[in-house]
PDB file of N, CA, C and O in Angstrom:
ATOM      1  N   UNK A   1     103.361 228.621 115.351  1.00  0.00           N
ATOM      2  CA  UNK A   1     103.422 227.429 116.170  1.00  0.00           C
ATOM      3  C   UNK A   1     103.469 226.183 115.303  1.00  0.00           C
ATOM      4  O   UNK A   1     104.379 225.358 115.392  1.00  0.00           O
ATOM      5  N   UNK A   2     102.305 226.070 114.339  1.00  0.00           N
ATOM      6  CA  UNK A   2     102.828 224.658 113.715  1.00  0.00           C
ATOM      7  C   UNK A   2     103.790 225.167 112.443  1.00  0.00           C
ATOM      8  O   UNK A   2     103.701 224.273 111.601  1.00  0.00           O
ATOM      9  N   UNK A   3     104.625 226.166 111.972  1.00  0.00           N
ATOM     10  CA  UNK A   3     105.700 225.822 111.841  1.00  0.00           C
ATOM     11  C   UNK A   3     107.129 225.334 112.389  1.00  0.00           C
ATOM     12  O   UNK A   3     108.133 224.857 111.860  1.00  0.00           O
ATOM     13  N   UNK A   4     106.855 225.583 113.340  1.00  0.00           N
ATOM     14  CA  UNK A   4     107.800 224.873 114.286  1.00  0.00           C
ATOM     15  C   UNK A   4     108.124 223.562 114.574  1.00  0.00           C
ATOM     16  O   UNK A   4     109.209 222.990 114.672  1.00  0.00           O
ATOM     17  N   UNK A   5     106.300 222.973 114.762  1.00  0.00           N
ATOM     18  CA  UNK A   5     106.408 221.451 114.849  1.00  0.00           C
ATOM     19  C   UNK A   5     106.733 220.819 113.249  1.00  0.00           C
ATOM     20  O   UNK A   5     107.159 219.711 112.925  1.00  0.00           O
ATOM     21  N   UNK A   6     106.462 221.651 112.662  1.00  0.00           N
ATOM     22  CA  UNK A   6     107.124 220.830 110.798  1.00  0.00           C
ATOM     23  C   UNK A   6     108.606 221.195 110.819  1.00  0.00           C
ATOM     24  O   UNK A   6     109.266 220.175 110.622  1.00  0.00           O
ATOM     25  N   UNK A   7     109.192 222.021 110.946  1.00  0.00           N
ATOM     26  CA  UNK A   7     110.682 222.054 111.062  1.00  0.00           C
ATOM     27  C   UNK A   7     111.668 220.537 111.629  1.00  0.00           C
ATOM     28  O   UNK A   7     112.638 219.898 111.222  1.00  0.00           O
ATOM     29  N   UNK A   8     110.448 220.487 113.107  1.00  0.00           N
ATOM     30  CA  UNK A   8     110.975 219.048 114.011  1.00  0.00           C
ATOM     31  C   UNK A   8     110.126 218.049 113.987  1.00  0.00           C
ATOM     32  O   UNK A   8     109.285 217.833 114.859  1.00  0.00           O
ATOM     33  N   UNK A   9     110.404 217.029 112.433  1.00  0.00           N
ATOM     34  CA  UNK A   9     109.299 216.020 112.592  1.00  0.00           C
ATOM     35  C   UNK A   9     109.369 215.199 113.537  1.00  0.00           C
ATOM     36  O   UNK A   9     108.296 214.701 113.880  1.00  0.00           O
ATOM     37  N   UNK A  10     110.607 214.778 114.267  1.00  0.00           N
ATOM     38  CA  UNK A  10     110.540 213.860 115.034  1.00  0.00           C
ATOM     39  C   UNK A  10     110.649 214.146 116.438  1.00  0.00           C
ATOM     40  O   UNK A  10     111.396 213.478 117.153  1.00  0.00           O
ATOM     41  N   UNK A  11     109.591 215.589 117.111  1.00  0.00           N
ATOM     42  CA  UNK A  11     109.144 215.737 117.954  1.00  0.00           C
ATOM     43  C   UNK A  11     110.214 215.916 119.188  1.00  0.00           C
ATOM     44  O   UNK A  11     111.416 216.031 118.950  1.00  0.00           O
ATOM     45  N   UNK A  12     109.954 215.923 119.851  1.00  0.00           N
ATOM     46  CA  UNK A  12     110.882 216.165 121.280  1.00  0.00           C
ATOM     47  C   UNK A  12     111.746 215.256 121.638  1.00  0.00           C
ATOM     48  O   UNK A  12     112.410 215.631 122.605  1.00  0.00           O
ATOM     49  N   UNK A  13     112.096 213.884 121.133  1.00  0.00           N
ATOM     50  CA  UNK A  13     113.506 213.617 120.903  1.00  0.00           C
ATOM     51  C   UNK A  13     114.400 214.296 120.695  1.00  0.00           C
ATOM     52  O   UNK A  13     114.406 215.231 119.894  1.00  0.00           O
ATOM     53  N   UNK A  14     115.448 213.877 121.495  1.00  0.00           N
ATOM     54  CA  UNK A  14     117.247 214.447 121.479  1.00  0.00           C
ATOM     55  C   UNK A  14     117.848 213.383 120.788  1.00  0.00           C
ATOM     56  O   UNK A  14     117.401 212.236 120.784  1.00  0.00           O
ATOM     57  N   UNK A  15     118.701 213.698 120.295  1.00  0.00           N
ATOM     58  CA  UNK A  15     119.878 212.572 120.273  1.00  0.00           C
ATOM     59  C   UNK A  15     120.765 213.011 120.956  1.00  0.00           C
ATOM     60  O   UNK A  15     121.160 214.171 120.830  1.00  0.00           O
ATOM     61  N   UNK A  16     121.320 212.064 121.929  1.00  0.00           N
ATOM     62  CA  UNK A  16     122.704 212.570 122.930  1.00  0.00           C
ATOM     63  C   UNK A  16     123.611 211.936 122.443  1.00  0.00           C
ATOM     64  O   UNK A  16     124.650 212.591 122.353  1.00  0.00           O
ATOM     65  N   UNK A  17     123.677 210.659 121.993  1.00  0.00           N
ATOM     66  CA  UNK A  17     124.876 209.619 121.901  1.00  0.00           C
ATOM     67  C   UNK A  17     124.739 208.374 120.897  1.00  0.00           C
ATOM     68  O   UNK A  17     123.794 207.639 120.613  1.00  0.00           O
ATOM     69  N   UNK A  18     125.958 208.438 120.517  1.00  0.00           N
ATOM     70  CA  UNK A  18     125.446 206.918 119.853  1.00  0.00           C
ATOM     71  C   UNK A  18     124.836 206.044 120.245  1.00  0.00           C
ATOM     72  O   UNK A  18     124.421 205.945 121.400  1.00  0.00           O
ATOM     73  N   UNK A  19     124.629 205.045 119.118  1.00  0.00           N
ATOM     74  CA  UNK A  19     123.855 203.448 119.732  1.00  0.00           C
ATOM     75  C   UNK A  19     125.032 202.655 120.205  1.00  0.00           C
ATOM     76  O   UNK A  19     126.015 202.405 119.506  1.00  0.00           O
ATOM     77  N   UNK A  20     124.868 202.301 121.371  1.00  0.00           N
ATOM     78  CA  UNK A  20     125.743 201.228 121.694  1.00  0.00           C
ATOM     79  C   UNK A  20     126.365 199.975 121.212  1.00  0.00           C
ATOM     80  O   UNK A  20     126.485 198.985 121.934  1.00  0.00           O
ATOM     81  N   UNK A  21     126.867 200.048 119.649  1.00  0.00           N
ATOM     82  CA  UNK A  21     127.152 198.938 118.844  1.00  0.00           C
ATOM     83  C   UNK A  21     128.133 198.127 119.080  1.00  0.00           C
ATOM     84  O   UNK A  21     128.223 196.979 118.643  1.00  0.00           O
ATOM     85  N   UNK A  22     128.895 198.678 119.769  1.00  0.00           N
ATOM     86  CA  UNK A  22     130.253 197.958 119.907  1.00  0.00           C
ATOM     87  C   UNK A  22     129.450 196.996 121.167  1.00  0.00           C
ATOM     88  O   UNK A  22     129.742 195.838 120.866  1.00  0.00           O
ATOM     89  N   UNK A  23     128.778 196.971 122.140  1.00  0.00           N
ATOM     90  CA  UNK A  23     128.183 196.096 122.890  1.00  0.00           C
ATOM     91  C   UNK A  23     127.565 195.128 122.310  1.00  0.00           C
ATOM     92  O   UNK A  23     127.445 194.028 122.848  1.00  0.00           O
ATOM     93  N   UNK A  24     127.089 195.414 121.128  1.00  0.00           N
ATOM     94  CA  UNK A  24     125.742 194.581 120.690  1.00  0.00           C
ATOM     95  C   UNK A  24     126.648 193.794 119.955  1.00  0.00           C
ATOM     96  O   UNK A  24     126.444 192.587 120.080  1.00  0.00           O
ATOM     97  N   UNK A  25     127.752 194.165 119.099  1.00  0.00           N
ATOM     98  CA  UNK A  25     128.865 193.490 117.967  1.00  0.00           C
ATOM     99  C   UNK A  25     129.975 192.567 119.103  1.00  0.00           C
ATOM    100  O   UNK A  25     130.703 191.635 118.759  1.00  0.00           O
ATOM    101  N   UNK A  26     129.835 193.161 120.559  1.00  0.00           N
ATOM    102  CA  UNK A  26     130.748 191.968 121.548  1.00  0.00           C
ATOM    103  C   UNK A  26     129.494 191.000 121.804  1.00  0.00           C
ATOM    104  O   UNK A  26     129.884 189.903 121.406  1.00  0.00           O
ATOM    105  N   UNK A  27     128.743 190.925 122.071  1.00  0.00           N
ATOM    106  CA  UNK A  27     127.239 189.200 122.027  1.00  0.00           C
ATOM    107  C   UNK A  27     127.363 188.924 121.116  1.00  0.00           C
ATOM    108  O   UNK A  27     127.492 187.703 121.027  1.00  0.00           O
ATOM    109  N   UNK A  28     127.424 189.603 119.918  1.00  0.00           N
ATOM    110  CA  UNK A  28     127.178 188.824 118.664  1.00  0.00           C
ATOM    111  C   UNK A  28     128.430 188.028 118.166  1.00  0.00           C
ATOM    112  O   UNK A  28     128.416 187.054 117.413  1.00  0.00           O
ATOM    113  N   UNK A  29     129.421 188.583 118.685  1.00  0.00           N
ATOM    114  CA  UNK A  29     130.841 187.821 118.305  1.00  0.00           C
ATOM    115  C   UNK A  29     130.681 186.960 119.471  1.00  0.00           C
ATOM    116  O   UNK A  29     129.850 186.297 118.850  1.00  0.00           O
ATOM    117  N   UNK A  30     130.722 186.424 120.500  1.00  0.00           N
ATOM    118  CA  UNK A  30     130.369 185.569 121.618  1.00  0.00           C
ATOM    119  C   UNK A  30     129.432 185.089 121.261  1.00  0.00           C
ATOM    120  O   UNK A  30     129.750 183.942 121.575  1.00  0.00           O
ATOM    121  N   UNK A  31     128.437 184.979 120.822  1.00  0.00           N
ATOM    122  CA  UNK A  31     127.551 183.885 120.264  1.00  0.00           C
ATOM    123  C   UNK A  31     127.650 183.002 119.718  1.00  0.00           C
ATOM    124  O   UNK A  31     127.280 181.874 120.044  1.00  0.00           O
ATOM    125  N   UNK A  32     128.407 183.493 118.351  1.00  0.00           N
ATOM    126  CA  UNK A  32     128.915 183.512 117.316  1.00  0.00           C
ATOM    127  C   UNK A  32     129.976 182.092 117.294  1.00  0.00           C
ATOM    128  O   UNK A  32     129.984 181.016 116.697  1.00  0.00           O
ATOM    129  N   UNK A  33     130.678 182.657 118.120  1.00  0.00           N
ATOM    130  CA  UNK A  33     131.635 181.703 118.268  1.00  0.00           C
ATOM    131  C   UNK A  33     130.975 180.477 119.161  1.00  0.00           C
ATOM    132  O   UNK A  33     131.400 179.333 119.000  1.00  0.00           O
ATOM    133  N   UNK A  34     130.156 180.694 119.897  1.00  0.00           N
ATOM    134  CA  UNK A  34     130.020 179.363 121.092  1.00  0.00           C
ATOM    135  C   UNK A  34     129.371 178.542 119.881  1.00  0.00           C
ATOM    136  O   UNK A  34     129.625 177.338 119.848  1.00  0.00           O
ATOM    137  N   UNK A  35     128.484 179.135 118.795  1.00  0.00           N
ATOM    138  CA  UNK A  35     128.108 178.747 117.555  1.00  0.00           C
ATOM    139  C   UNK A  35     128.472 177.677 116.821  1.00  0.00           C
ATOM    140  O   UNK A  35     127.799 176.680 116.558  1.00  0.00           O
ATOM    141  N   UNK A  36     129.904 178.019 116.413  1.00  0.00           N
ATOM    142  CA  UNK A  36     130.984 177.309 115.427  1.00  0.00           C
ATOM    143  C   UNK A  36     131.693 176.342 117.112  1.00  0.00           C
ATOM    144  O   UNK A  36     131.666 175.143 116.836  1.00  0.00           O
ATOM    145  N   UNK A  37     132.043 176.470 118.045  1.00  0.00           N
ATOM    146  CA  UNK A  37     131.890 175.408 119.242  1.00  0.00           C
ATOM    147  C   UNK A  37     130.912 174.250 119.081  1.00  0.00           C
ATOM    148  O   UNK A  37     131.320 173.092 119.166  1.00  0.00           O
ATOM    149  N   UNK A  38     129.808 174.494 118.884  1.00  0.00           N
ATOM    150  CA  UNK A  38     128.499 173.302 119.045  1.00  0.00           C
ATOM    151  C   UNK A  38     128.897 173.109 117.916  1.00  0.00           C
ATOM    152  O   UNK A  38     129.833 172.310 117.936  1.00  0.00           O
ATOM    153  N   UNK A  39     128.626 173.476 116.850  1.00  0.00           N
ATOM    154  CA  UNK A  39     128.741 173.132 115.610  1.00  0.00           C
ATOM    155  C   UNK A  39     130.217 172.054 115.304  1.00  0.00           C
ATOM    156  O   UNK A  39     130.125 170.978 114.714  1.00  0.00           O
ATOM    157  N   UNK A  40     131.125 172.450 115.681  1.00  0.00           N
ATOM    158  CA  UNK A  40     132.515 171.558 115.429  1.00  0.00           C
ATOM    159  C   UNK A  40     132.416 169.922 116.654  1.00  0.00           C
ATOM    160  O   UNK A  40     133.102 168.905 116.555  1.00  0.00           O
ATOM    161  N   UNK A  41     131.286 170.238 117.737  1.00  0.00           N
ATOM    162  CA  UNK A  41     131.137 169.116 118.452  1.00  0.00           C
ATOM    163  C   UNK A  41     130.247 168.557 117.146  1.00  0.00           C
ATOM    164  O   UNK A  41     130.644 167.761 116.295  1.00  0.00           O
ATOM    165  N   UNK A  42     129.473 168.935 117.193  1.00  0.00           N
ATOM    166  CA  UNK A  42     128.112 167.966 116.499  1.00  0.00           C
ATOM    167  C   UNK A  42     128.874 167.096 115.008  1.00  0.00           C
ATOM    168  O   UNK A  42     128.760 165.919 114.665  1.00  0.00           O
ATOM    169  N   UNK A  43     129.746 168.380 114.290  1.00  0.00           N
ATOM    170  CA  UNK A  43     130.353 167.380 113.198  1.00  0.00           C
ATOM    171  C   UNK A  43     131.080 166.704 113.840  1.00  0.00           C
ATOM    172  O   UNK A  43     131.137 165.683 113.155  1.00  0.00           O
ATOM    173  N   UNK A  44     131.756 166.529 114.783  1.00  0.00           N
ATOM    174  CA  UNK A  44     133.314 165.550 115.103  1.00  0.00           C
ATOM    175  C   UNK A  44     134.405 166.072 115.252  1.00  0.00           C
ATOM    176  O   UNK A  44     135.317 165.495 115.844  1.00  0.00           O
ATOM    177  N   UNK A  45     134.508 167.170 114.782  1.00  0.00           N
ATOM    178  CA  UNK A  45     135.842 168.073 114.936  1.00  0.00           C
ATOM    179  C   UNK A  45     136.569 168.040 116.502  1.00  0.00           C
ATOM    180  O   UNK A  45     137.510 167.357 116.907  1.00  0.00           O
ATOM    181  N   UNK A  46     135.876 168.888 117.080  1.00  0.00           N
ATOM    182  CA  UNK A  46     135.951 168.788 118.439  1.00  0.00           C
ATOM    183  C   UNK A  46     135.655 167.351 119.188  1.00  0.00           C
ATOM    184  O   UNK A  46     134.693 166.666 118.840  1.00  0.00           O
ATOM    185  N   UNK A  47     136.581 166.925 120.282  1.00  0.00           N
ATOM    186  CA  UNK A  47     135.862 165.532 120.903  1.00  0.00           C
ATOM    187  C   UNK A  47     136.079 165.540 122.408  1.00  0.00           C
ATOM    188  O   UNK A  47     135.644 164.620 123.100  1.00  0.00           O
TER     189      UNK A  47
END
């Protein structure tokens, strides 16, 4: 029995699927940009 649980240190977790990165990398590019937006108001660029 506790060789079993040392075989699986990380317990009764599955992994089914990736991490959802491509979601997290579309906010971060939309941020990103509204970003360099404020930023080009505040220098003058934008008017």
């Amino acid at each position: 029995m506790a060789t079993q649980v040392a075989k699986n240190p990380t317990g009764a977790t599955i992994k089914t699927s990736k991490p959802p990165y491509p979601y997290r990398t579309g906010w971060a590019l939309l941020l990103l940009g509204i970003n360099f937006v404020v930023a080009a108001y505040y220098f003058g660029i934008l008017k």
